[in-house]
N, C-alpha and C positions, 0 to 999 in steps of 0.2 A: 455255750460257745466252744467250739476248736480249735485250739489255740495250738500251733507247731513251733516249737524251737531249735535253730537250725544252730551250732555250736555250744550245744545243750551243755557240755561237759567239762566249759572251763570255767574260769574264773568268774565272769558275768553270768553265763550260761548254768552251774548248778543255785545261784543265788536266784536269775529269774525264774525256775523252774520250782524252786522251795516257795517262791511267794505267790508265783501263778497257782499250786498245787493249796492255797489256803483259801483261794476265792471261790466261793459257791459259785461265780458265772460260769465258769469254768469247766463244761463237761467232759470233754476231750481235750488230754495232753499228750500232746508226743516230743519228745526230744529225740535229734537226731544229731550225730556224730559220726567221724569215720571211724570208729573205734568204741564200743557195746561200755560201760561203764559196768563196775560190779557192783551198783548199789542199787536200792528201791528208795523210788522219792513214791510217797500214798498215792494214787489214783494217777500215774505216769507211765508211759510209756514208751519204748526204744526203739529205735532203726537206725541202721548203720548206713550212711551214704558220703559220697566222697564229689563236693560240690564240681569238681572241675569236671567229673566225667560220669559221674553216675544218672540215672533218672531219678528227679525230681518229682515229676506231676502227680506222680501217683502217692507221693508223700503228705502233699498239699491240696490233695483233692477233699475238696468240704472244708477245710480251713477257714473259719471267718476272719482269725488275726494268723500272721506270719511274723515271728521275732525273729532278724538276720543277726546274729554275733559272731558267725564265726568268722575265724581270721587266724591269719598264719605268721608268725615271727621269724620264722628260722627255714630255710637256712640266712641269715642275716647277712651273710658272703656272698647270697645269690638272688639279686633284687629280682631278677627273669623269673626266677620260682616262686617266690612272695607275690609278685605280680602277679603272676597265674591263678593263683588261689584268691589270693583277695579283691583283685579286681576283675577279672575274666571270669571265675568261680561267682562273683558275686550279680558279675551281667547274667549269668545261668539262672542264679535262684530267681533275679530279677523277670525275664525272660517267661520260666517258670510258674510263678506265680501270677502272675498274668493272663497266663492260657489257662491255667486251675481256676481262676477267678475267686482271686482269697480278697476279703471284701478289705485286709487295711495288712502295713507293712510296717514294723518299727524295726528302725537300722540300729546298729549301733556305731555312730558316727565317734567325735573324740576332740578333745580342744587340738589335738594336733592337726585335724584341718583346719584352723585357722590360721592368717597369717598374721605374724608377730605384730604387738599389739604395744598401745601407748603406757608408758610405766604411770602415768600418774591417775589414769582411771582402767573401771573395770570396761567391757565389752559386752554388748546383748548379741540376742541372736543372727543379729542382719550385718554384723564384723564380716570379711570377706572372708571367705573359706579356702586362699592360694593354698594355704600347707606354708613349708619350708622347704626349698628347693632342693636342699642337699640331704634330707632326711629319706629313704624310701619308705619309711614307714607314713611318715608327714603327707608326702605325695600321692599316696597310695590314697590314705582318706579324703584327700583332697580330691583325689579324681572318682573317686564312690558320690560324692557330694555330685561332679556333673552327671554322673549315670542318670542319680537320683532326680535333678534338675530336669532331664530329655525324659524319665519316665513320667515323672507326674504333671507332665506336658503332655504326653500322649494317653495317657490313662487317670485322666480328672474323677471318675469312679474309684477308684481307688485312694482310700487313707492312708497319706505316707508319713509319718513320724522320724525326726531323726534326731536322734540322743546324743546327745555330744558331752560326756562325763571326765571328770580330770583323771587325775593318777587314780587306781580303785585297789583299796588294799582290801587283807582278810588274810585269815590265820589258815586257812586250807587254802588259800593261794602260796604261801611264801614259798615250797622250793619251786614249785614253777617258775615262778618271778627272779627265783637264785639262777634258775638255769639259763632264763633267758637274758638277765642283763647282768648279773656278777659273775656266771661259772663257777667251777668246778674249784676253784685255787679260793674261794673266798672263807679264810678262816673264822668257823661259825662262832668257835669260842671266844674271838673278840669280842661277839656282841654281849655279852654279861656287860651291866653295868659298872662302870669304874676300869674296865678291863683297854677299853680303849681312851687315850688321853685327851688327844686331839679331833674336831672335828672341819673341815676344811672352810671357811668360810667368805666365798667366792660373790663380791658384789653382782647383785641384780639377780643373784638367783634365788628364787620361790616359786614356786606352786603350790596348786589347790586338788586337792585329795577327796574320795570321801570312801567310807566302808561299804563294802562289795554286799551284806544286807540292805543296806539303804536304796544302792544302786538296782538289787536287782526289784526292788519293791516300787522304781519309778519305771522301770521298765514296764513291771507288769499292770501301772496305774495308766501309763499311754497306749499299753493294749487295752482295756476294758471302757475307757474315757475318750466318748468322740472329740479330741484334738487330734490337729495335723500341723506340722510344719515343723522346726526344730527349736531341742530344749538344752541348754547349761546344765549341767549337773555337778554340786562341786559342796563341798560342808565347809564350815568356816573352825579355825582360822586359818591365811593362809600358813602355808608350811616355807619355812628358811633351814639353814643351818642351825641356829639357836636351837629349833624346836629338836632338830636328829640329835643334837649334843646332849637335849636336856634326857631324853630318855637315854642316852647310851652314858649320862654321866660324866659327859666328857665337858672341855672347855673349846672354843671358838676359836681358831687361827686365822685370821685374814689373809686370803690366799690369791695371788690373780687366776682370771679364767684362763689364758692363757698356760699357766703353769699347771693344772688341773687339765685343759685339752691335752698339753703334750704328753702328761702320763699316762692318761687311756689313750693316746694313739700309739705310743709304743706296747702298752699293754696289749691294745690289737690285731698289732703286727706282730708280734710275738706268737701271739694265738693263745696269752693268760688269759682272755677274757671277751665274752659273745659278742660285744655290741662299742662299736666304732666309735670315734667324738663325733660324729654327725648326729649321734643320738644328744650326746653333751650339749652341743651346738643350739637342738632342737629345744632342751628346757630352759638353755637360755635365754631362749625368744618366747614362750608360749603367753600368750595375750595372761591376764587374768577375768576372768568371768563373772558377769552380773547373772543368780539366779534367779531372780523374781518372779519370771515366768514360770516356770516348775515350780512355783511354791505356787502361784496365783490361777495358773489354769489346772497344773496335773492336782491341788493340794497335797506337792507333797514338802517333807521336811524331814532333814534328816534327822535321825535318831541317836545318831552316834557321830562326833564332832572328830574333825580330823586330826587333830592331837593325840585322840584315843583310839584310832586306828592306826595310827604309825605304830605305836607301842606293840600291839595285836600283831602287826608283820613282822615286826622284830623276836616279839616271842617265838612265832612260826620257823623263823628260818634259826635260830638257836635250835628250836626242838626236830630240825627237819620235816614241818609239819605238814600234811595237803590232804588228797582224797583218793579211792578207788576210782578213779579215772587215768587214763592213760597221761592226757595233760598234766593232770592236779597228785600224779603220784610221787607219795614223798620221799625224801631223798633216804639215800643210801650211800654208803663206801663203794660196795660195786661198780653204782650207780654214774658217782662222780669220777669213777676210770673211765668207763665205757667214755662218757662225757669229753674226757681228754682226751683219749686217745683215736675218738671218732672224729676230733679237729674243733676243736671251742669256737661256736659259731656257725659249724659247718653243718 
């Protein structure tokens, strides 16, 4: 089989690509990026294309499965441009793949198309997928979810999957993850254990996590397994403040959310740091997720519990850690000028 993956080079994308690259069905891999990565995954291959403008068909042409991840963060200041790309970009592959005639589609959707969900249970796959109004990241998946809806309406040939995974950590994601939601001012040497005291702890907030091998290894079970329709992806347990304090060593302040918004929104405004309280706002509300489904149709189970992934990011962004990919390249002092002085966020 031919399997193409389109955001081949971040975070999800070199994980699906490492586990696709282990399955014998798998005769043809191509990962594509707007930007050639400088490493070798065994029996992979690369092309550089740029979803909003480039040609597609010829990438996709023979493709039995299409895995869609890519997606754009930043600039976070400019929801017009993230739009462009993630949604407009994503009706192109959509479009795309369609006239190639690739015989199945896994998206990578996100609990953040869901809308905020009841505290006292978990959520399946049929919870409503509004988003969160005032997130554009929220919104943006939400509205991939109706693309997805009008295509597999008009194209019932077609297997469409769509993956909706919590937070997704990994130790060759963290300075990515620094750049896109802490910046450039986040001092790494806090994170040694003992080194920071306090950890904020803000009622109602928790989410569910799991490690970016896990993750990319159900991606590549909903490419190879005739299922369609959409899966939870999430490791247990969930994650709170407790859990960030116990690994940073620190002890629990009871904090309001309120007072937590208003210091990343002046951190915002200021221009310390990439990503708005709308983002705050956003993990405020995020349902929490029932996976049963992915464990019962895709078998899968995660390998690594989210406790001991948290840990793994935290190591990461101490040691500046990530990958020869333009995304996943790890940090640097240069690196985090440029970062400032190009506008945090911008």
């Amino acid at each position: 089989m031919r399997v193409v993956v389109i955001g081949a080079t971040g975070n999800l994308g070199l994980s699906t690509m490492r586990a696709l690259a282990d399955e014998p069905a798998v005769t043809s891999l191509l990962g594509v990026a707007r930007r050639r990565p400088d490493l070798d995954i065994p029996g992979a291959g690369w092309a550089r294309a740029d979803i909003t403008r480039d040609a597609l068909d010829p990438l996709l042409s023979g493709a039995g499965v299409l895995i869609h991840l890519g997606w754009s963060f930043h600039p976070m200041r400019d929801p017009v441009a993230t739009w462009r790309t993630n949604v407009l970009g994503t009706a192109r592959v959509l479009q795309a793949a369609a006239r190639a005639g690739v015989g199945a589609i896994v998206y990578a959707s996100s609990v953040a198309a869901y809308a905020p969900g009841p505290p006292e249970r978990r959520v399946a796959e049929d919870w409503p997928t509004f988003g969160y109004p005032t997130s554009a990241y929220s919104r943006e998946k939400a509205y991939v979810e109706r693309l997805l809806d009008g295509f597999e309406t008009d194209r019932p040939d077609i297997r469409v999957v769509r993956m909706r995974p919590g937070l997704v950590f990994g130790r060759h994601a963290a300075s990515a993850q620094r750049r896109i939601f802490a910046g450039p001012l986040l001092p790494t040497m806090l994170l040694r254990p003992g080194r920071v005291p306090v950890v904020p702890d803000v009622p109602g907030l928790r989410f569910q996590a799991l490690h970016s091998a896990d993750a990319g290894r159900a991606f590549a079970l909903a490419a190879l397994r005739p299922v369609r329709g959409p899966f939870n992806l999430a490791a247990e347990p969930v994650l709170d403040a407790a859990a960030i304090a116990a690994v940073l060593g620190a002890r629990t302040v009871r904090t309001s959310a309120a007072a937590v918004r208003a210091a990343l929104a002046a951190a915002y405004r200021l221009r310390l740091a990439p990503a708005g309280p709308d983002l705050f706002d956003l993990v405020m509300r995020l349902p929490l997720m029932d996976t049963e489904r992915a464990r019962a149709e895709l078998h899968w189970e995660p390998v690594h519990t989210a406790a001991s992934a948290l840990p793994e990011l935290i190591e990461g962004l101490r040691a500046g850690a990530g990958e020869a990919t333009a995304v996943l390249r790890p940090s640097s002092a240069p690196g985090r000028v440029r970062e400032l002085f190009s506008g945090v966020g911008g």
